[in-house]
C-alpha angles and dihedrals in degrees: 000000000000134000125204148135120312107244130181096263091064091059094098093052092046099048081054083053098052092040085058097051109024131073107242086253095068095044121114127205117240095260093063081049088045093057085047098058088040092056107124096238096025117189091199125136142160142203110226126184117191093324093322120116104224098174142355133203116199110197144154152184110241143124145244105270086048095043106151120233122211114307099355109181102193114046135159123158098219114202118349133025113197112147128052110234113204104205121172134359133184133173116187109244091246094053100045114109093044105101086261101127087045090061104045093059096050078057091054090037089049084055104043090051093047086053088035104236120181114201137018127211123180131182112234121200146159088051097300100131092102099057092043088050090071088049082069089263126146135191115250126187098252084219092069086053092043078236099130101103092061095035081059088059096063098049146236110328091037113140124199110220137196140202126170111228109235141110098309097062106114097072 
């Protein structure tokens, strides 16, 4: 297995991922992938297997007031980056149970240090807090963050999570 940068050409294999292990509701079109990729300091990898695409792991530097909603298409983050944004995550069925998930975090926590992030929010749905939560996660009110237009995009369910950036983070 290899992991390495997410890159354009592997828009078509992850949008098959993310039709395997999302609800219709939570799946994004390539050209939201494809502003993601693009994003000056991208946080994107992917796990590849002789050609296959096992996981993905969608992710970006960016900061409260440009905060991106589901499947946003057009997307630049314009002055300063100061929180990591987590954004979307997907392991095939075949390669879970593996430590992938767990790699491909240490690559996104190697990132945010080097650009010295200092906090990290995801959006966790389709029941997956508690796992989160043993990633050192919490759950936050998005209003305290000013965060509740783009929580809405995501549904009912949608939690906004939280996870201070330090030494700890590879849990």
């Amino acid at each position: 297995m290899v992991i390495r940068p997410a890159t354009l050409l592997d828009i078509p294999q992850i949008l098959d991922l993310q039709r395997i292990c999302y609800e219709i509701a939570f799946q994004e079109d390539s050209a939201a992938f494809s502003t993601k990729i693009n994003q000056p300091y991208s946080l994107c990898w992917v796990v590849e297997k002789e050609g296959e695409l096992l996981a993905y792991f969608m992710a970006m530097a960016t900061n409260r007031e440009q905060f991106p909603c589901l499947n946003t298409e057009q997307y630049d983050v314009l002055g300063h980056t100061d929180i990591l944004y987590l954004h979307d995550m997907a392991i095939s069925p075949q390669a879970r149970g593996q430590g992938l998930l767990k790699q491909l975090l240490a690559k996104v926590w190697q990132q945010a240090e080097q650009l010295m992030l200092k906090e990290a929010f995801l959006i966790a749905v389709q029941g997956s807090s508690n796992m989160w939560a043993s990633k050192g996660f919490i759950a936050v009110e998005a209003k305290q963050y000013g965060l509740e237009a783009q929580l809405r995009t995501y549904g009912e369910g949608a939690v906004l999570m939280y996870k201070k950036i330090g030494n700890s983070v590879l849990k």
